[in-house]
C-alpha positions as a Python dict, from the first residue, in 0.01 Angstrom:
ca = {
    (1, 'X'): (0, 0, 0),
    (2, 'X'): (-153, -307, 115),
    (3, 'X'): (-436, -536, -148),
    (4, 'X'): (-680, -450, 172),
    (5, 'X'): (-598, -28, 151),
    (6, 'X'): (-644, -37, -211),
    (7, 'X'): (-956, -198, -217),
    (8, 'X'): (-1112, 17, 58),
    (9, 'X'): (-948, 302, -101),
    (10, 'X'): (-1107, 219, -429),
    (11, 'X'): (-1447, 171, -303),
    (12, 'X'): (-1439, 525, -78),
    (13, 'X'): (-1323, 653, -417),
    (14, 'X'): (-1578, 492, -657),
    (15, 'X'): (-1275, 366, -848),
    (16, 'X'): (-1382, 33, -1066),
    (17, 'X'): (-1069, -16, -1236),
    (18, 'X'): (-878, 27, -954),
    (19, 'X'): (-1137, -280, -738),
    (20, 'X'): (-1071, -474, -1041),
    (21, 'X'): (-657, -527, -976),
    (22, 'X'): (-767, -649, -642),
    (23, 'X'): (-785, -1064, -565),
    (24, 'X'): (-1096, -1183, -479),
    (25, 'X'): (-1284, -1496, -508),
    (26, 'X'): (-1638, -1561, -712),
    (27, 'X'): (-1767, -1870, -615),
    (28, 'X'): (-2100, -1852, -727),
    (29, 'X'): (-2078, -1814, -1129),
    (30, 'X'): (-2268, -1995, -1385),
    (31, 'X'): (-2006, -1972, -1695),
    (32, 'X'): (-2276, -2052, -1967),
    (33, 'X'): (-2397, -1663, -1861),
    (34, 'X'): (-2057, -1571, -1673),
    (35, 'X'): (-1860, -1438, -1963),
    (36, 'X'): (-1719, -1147, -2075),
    (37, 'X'): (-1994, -973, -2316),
    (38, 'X'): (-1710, -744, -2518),
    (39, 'X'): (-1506, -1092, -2578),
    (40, 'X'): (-1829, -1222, -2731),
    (41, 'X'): (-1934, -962, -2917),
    (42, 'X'): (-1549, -947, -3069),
    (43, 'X'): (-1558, -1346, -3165),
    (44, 'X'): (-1914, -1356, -3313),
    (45, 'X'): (-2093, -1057, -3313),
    (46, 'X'): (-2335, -1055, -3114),
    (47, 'X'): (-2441, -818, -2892),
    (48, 'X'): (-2611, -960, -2556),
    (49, 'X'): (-2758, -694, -2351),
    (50, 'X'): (-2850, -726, -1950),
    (51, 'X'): (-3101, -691, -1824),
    (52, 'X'): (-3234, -348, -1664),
    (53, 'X'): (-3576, -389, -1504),
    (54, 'X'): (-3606, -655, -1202),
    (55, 'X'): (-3772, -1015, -1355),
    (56, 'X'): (-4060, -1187, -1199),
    (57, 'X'): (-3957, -1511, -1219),
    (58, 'X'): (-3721, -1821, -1299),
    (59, 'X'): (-3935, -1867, -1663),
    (60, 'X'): (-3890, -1474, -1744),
    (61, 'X'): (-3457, -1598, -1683),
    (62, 'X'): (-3491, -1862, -1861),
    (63, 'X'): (-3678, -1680, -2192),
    (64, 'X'): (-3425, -1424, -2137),
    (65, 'X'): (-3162, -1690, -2163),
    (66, 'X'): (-3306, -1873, -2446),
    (67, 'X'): (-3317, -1564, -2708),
    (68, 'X'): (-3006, -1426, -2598),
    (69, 'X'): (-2776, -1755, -2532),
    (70, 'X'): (-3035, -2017, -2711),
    (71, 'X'): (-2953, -2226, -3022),
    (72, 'X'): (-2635, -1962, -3091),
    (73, 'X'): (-2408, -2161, -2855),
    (74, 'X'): (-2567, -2489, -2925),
    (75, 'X'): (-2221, -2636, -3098),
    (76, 'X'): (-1941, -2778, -2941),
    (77, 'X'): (-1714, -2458, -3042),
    (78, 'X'): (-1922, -2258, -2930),
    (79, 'X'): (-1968, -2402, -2564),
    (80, 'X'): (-1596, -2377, -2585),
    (81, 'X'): (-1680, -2005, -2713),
    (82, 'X'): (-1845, -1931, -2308),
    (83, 'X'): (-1583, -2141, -2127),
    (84, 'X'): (-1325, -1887, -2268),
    (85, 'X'): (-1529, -1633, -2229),
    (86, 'X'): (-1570, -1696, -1821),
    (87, 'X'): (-1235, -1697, -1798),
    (88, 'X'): (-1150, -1363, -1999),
    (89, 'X'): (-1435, -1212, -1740),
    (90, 'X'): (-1234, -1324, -1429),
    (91, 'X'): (-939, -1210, -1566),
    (92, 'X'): (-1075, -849, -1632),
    (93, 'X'): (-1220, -867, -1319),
    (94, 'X'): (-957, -942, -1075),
    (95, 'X'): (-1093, -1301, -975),
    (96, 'X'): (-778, -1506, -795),
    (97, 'X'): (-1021, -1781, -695),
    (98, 'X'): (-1286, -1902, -973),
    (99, 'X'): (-1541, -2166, -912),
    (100, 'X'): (-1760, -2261, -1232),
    (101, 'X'): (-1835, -2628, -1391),
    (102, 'X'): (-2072, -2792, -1643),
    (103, 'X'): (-2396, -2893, -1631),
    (104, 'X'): (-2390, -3289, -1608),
    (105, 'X'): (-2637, -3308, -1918),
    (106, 'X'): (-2377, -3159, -2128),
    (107, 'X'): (-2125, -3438, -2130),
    (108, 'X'): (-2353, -3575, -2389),
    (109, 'X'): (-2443, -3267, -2598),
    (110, 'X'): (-2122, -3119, -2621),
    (111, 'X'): (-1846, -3360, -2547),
    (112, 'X'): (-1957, -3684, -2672),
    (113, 'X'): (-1988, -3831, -2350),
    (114, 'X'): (-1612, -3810, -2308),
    (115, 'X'): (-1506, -3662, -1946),
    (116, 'X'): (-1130, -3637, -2028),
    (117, 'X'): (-1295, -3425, -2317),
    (118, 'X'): (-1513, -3195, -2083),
    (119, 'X'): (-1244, -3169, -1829),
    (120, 'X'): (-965, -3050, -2108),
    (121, 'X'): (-1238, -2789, -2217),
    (122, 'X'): (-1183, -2582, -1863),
    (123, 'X'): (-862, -2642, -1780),
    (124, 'X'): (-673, -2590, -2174),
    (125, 'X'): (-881, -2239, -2143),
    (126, 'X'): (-759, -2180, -1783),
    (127, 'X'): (-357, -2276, -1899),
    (128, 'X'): (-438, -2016, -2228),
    (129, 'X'): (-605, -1725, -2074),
    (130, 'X'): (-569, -1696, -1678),
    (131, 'X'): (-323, -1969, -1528),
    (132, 'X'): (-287, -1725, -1268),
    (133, 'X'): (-630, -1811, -1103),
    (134, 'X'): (-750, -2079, -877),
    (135, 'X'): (-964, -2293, -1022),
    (136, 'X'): (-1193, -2498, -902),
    (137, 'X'): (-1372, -2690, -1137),
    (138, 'X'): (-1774, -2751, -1066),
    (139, 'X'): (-2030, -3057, -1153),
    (140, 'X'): (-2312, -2835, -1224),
    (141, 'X'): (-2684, -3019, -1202),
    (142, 'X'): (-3066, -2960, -1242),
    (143, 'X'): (-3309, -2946, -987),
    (144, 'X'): (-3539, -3008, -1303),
    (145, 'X'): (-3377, -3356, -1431),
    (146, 'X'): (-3529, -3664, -1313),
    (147, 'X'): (-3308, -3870, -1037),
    (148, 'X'): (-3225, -4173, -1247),
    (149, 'X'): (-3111, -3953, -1557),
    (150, 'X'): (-2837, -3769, -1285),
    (151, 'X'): (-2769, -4077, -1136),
    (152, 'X'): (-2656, -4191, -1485),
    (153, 'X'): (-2528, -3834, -1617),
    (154, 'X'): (-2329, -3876, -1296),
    (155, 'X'): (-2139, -4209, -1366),
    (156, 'X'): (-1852, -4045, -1523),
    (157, 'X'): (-1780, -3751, -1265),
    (158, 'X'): (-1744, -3965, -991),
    (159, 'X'): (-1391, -4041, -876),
    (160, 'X'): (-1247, -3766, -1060),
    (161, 'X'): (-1028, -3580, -879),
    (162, 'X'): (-1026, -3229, -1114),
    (163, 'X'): (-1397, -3157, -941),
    (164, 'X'): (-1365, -2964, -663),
    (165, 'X'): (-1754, -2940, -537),
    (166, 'X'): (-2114, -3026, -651),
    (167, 'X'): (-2412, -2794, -687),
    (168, 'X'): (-2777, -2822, -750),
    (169, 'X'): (-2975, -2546, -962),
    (170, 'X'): (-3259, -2415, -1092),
    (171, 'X'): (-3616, -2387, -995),
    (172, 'X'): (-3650, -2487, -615),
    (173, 'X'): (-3985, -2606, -661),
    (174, 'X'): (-3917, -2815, -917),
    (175, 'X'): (-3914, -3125, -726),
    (176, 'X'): (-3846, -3207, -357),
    (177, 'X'): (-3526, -3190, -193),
    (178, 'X'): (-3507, -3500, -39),
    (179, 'X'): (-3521, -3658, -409),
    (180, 'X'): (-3142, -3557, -423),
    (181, 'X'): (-3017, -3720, -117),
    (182, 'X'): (-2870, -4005, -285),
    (183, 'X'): (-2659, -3794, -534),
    (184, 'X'): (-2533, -3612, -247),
    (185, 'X'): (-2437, -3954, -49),
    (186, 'X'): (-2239, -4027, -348),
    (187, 'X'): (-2068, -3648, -358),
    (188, 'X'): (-2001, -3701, -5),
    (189, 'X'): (-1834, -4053, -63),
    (190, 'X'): (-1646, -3904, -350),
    (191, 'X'): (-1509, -3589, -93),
    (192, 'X'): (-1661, -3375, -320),
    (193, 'X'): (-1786, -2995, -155),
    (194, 'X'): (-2128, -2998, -105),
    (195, 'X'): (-2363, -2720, -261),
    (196, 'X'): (-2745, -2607, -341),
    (197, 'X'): (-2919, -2304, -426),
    (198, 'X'): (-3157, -2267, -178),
    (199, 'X'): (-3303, -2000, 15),
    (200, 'X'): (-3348, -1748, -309),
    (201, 'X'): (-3698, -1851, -390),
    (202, 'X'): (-3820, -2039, -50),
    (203, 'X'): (-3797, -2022, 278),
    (204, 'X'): (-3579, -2008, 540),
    (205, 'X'): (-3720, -2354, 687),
    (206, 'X'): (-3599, -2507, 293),
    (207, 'X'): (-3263, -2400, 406),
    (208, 'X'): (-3278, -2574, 722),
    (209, 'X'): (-3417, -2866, 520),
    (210, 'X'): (-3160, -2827, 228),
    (211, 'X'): (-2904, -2869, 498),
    (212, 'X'): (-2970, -3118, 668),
    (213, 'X'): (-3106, -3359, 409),
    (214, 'X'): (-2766, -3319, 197),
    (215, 'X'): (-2545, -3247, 453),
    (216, 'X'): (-2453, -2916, 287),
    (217, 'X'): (-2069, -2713, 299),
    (218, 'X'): (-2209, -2411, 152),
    (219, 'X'): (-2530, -2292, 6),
    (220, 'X'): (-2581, -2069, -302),
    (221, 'X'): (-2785, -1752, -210),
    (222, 'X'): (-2962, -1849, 150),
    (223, 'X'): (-3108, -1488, 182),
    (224, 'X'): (-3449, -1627, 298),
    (225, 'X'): (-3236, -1717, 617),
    (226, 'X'): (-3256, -1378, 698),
    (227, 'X'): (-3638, -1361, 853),
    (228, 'X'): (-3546, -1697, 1098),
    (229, 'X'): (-3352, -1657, 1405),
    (230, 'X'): (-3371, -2055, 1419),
    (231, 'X'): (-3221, -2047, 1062),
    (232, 'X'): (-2965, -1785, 1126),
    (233, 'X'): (-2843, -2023, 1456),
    (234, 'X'): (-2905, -2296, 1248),
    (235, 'X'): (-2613, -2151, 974),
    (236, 'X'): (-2388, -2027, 1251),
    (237, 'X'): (-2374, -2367, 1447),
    (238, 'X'): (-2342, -2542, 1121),
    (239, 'X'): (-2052, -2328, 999),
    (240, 'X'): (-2224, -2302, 639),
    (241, 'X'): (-2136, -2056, 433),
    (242, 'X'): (-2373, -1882, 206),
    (243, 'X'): (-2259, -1726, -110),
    (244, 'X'): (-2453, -1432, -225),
    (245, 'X'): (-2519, -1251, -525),
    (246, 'X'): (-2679, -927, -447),
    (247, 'X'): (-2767, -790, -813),
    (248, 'X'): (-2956, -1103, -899),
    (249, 'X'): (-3094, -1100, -604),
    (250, 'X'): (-3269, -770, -631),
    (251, 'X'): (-3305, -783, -1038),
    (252, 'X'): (-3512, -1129, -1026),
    (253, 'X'): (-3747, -937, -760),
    (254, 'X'): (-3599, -1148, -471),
    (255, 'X'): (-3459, -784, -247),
    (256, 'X'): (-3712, -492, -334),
    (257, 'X'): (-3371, -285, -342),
    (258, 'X'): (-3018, -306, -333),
    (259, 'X'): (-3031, -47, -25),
    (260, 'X'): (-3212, -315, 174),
    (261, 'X'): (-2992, -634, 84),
    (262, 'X'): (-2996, -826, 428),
    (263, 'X'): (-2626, -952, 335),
    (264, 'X'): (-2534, -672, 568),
    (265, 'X'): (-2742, -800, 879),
    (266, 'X'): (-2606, -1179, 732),
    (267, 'X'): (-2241, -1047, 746),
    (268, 'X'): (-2290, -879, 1095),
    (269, 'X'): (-2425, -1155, 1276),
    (270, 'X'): (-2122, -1350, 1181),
    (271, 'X'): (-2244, -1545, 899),
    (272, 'X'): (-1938, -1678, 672),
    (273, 'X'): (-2084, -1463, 337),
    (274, 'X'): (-1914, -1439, 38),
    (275, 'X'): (-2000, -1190, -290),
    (276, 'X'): (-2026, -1298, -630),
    (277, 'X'): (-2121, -1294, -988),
    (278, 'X'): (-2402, -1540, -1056),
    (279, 'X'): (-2483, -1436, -1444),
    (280, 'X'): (-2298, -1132, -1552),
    (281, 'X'): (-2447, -1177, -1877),
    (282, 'X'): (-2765, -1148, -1709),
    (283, 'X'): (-2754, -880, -1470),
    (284, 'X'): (-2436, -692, -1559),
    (285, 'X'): (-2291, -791, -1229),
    (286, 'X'): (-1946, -906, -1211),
    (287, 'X'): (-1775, -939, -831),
    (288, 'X'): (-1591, -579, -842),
    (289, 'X'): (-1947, -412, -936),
    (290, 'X'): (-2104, -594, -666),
    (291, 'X'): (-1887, -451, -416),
    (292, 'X'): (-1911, -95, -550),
    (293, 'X'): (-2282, -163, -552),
    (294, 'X'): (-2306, -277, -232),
    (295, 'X'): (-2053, 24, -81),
    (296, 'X'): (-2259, 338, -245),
    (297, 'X'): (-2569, 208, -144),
    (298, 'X'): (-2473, 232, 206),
    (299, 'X'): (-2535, -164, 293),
    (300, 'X'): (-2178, -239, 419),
    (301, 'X'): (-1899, -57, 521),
    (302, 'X'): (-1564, -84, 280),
    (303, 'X'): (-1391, -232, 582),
    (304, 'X'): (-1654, -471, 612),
    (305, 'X'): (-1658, -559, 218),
    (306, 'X'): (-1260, -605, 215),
    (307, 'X'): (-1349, -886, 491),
    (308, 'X'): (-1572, -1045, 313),
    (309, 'X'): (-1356, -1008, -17),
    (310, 'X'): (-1052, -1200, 182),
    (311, 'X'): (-1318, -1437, 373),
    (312, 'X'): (-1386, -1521, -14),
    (313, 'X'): (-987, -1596, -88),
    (314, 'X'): (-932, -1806, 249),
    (315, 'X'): (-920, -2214, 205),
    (316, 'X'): (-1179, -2407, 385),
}
């Protein structure tokens, strides 16, 4: 039996442990939130809980984050502490193909401003725990940091060849787009993969905007897209893809419910989607749920999540 039969068979069959010996890719994964919570618990004893009623906002996140993740991890062991723990989760959960990265800020905080430091931090935990996987290492940034600080926070990422991609974060109304475009000249320079969440918060017209402005590869949610034929067009002409995370999605209030996730109308327009974790921390929500969510509540077909699962895997 074929990875592709087991899958489908495993979703037809509501079979978790049997999704999670299947490859598949998570692309969208913030590791500071993307560990594994029974790995945690077992090194330090805490117990961090998900979430179980939908938020109303980045700030709600972001308190949720800073009681639950907060001053606990604020040391450099125990940053090390999450990086392990994202790659214990992918390991658990089947993930082949695992892109995560560190916030530019914390090159300062946690590694004493040395990259060869922060780089050695991923990839000594990748060697211990999952060699097996792909990795592709991340710079993580902002959308709340001032220009000039990333600029500077920057200085030491560029022209290393262990980062695979950039990606922008956080509130999208924290500042304008177009305040980024000369980060993302740089990225480009450097041949670095261009990314932004956009599209989970505003409009589908930001996504056009996001685009274009930073001459985007791939974008990091995009479901506002949905409600714009021009956008849709837009993302098909482009080639972009757009990788989703359906349980954040609907548990920060973004999708009403998971029944009416538009990755399905996305997917069968012939949008290059992909499924992911975001924050299983967070929302509970690592890739293999995700599909089983996404099966039972009757958005996509199995054979239609086993082509997204290998669109996930393929090299762009």
């Amino acid at each position: 039996m074929n990875d592709s039969t087991t899958f489908i068979s495993a979703l037809k069959d509501n079979n978790l442990n049997e999704l999670r010996k299947i490859p598949k890719a998570d692309l969208h994964n913030h590791f500071v939130l993307g560990g594994d919570r029974a790995y945690i618990k077992q090194k330090t004893g805490f117990d961090i809980l998900p979430i179980t009623t939908p938020l109303h906002s980045m700030d709600e996140m972001h308190a949720w984050s800073s009681v639950n993740i907060g001053k606990r991890f604020e040391s450099r062991e125990m940053r090390q502490l999450l990086i392990d723990a994202s790659f214990e989760q992918a390991k658990l959960d089947g993930v082949s193909v695992l892109e995560i990265g560190e916030d530019v800020w914390a090159l300062g905080t946690f590694f004493n401003h040395d990259i060869d430091a922060l780089i050695d931090a991923f990839e000594q935990a990748h060697q211990r725990i999952a060699p097996d996987i792909e990795l592709r290492l991340q710079i993580g940034m902002s959308r709340h940091c001032g220009i000039n600080y990333l600029l500077s926070c920057l200085e030491p990422f560029w022209g290393r060849k262990e980062f695979y991609s950039i990606d922008l974060y956080g509130d999208e109304f924290a500042q304008p787009i177009e305040n980024f475009v000369p980060i993302y000249q740089k990225a480009k320079e450097h041949g670095l993969r261009l990314k932004a969440h956009i599209g989970e918060w505003g409009t589908s017209d930001d996504v056009i905007q996001g685009i274009e402005l930073l001459s985007l590869d791939e974008v990091q949610h995009g479901i506002s897209a949905t409600v714009s034929n021009r956008a849709i067009d837009y993302l098909l002409e482009h080639q972009i893809r757009l990788n989703i995370t359906p349980s954040s999605n609907v548990l920060l209030g973004r999708v009403a419910h998971m029944k009416e996730h538009p990755i399905a109308k996305l997917f069968r327009v012939g949008l290059d989607v992909t499924v992911n974790s975001d924050d299983v921390l967070i929302f509970d929500s690592d890739v293999s749920k995700e599909y089983l969510s996404l099966y039972n509540n009757h958005v996509l077909e199995a054979e239609e999540l086993d082509r997204i699962r290998l669109n996930g895997l393929r090299e762009l």
